[in-house]
N, C-alpha and C positions, 0 to 999 in steps of 0.2 A: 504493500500500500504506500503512496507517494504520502510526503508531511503537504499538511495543510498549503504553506505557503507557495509549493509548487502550486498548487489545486490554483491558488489566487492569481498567483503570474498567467498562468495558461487559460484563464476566464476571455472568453467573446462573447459579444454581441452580433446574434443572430436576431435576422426579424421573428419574430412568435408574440403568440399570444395565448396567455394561460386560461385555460376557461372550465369549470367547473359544472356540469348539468346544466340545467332547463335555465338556472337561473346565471348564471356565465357572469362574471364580475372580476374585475382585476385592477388592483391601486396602482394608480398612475400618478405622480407627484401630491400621494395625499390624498388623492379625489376617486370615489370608487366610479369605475365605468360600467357600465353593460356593455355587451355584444354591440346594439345596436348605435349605442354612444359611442365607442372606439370606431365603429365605421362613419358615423359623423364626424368624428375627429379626422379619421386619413381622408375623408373626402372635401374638409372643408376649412381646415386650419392652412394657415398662414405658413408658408415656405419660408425660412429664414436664413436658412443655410445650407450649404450643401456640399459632398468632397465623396471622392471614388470610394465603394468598400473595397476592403482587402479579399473578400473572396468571392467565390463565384467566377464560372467561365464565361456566365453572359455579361459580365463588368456593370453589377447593377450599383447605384449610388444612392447613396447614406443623405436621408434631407432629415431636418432639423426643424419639425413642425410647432407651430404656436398658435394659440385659439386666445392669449390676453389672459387665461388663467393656469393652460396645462405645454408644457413644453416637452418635447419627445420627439427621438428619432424615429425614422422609420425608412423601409427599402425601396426603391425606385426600380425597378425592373419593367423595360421598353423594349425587350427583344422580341423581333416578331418577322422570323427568318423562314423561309420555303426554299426547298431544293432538291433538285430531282434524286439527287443522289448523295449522300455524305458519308463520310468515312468517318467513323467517331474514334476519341480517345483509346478507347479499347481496343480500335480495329476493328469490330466491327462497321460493317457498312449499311446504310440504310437506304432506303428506295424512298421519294417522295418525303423527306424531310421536312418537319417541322418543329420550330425554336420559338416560341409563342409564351409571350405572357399571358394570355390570353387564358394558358391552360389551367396556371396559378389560381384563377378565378374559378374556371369550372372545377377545378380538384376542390374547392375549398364547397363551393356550391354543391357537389356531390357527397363531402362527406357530412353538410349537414342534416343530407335527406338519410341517409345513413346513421348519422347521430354518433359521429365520432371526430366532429368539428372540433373538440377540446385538445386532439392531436395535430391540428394543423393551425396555423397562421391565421388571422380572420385575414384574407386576402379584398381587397377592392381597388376598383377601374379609377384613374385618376390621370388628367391631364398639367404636364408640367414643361413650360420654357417651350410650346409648340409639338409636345413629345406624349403619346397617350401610353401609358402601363398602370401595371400591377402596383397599387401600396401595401404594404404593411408594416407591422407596429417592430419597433427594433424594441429589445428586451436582450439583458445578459442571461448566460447559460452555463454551466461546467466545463462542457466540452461535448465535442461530436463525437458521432460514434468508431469515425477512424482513429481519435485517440485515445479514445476509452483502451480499443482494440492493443493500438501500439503500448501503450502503457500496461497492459494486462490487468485491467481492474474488475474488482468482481462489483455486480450490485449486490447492495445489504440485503436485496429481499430477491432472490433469484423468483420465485413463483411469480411476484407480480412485477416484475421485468420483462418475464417469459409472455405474459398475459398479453403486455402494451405491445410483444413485439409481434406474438401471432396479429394483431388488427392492422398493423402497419402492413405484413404478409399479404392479407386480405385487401388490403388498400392496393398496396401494389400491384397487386395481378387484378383489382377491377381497371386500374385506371391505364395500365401496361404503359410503363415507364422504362422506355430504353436505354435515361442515363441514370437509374436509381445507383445509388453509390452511398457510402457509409460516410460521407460528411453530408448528407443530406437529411441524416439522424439527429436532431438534437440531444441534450441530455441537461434538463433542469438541476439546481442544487437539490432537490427531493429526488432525483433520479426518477422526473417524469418525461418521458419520450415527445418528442412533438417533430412529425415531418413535414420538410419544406420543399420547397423549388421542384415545380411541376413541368416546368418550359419545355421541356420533351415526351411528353406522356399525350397519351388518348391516341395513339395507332388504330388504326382500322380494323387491326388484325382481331379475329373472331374466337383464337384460340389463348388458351393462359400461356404464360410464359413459361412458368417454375412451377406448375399442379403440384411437385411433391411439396414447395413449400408448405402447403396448408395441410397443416398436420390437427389442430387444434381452431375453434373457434368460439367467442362468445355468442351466449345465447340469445340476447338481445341483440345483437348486431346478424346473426345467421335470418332471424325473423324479419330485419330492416331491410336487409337483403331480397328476401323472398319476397316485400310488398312492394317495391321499387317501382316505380312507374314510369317505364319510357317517355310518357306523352309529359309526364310531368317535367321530367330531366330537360325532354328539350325543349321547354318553353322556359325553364329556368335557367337553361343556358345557349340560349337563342343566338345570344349576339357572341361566341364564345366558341360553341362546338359545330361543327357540322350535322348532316344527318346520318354521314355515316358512320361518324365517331361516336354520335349516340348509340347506334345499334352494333357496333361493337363495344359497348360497353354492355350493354342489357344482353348480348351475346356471350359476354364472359363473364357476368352474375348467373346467368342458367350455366353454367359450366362448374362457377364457383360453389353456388348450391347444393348442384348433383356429387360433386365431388364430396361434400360434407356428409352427403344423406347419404352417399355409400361408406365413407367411414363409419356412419354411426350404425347403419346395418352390419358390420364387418368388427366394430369394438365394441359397440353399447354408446350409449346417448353419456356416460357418465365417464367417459375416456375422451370424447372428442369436446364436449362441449362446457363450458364454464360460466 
């Protein structure tokens, strides 16, 4: 285990946002918000500063928002890139490319119909300097999960580690994300999970990526899953997804389903589900 004072050196500021059930609340300079006040905030507070973040491949930027009572950063991401073909980091290659902040919204929009918005960013649309992206709220963290990884750290409570990270599993293969990567993990000082940066996710494609991943799932989020409504998703992200990237998503919730209600026929309901 690293001393404390490492743990404080090695502290970032990713964009996130902590949120709590139905009732979602999170102190911001003293002033509690809701949900829906933190997206008044990124939509309508005053820009006052601004300078490049340190991470991120799409080079999004750090602003320095003010409402006259509440002052907070938060992340600027404007990428909104199409191409027939790209070769990414990994080497893999991609057909029909797309780098879209655009998706940052619909991830965030999907995992509320889902009901596990408190793991991701409250993400919203916001025009700056002639430039239209993605806002969200900057909040410090411990660290990401490539350096949890590097540093070999365990969590205090492995079961409810395991828990946050089967939903992130389940998130990643509805939303199929082909640059998911472990600094895209957050890691709160409670060692609570929160995933960000979606600008390459929602592929067309019909099948999961990783099936063996989902090994395990909550039982409230399998039922969330099963009531999903197409017609809903795409008017909730109308200006956002396509129509074909809607139904490759509602393509790969009946996959993610089926794959669950075969494990629970093959273990028992009390082995797969929590």
């Amino acid at each position: 285990m690293l001393p404390l004072q490492l743990f404080t050196r090695r502290l970032v500021l990713i964009a996130i946002v902590f949120a709590t059930g139905a009732a979602f609340a999170f102190r911001a300079d003293d002033t509690s918000l809701t949900k829906d006040q933190i997206k008044q905030f990124l939509q309508t507070a005053k820009v006052i500063n601004s300078k490049p973040s340190s991470k991120g491949v799409t080079h999004p930027s750090r602003l320095t928002l003010s409402d006259g009572t509440i002052t907070h950063d938060a992340s600027f991401q404007t990428i909104d890139e199409h191409k027939s073909q790209m070769k990414l980091e990994s080497g893999a290659l991609v057909f029909n490319f797309i780098d879209s902040y655009k998706f940052n919204i619909a991830a965030y929009t999907l995992a509320e119909l889902i009901g596990i918005d408190d793991m991701l960013p409250v993400y919203v649309e916001r025009k700056w300097e002639g430039h239209t992206g993605s806002l969200s709220w900057w909040l410090p963290v411990k660290m990401d999960e490539q350096e949890r990884v590097a540093q070999k750290l365990r969590p205090p409570d492995p079961e409810a580690w395991n828990k946050q990270m089967y939903k992130i599993r389940v998130f990643d293969e509805l939303i199929y994300d082909t640059d998911a990567n472990l600094t895209n993990i957050l890691i709160g000082p409670d060692w609570q999970i929160w995933r960000i940066d979606f600008t390459r996710a929602f592929r067309n494609d019909r099948e999961l990526k990783t099936p063996s991943d989902l090994v395990r799932c909550e039982g409230k989020l399998l039922e969330r899953l099963k009531i999903l409504n197409g017609n809903e998703l795409a008017t909730k992200t109308q200006h956002y997804l396509t129509k074909e990237q809607v139904q490759g998503v509602m393509a790969r919730r009946d996959k993610i389903v089926a794959r669950f209600q075969e494990l629970i026929k093959e273990k028992g309901e009390n082995e797969v589900l929590y």
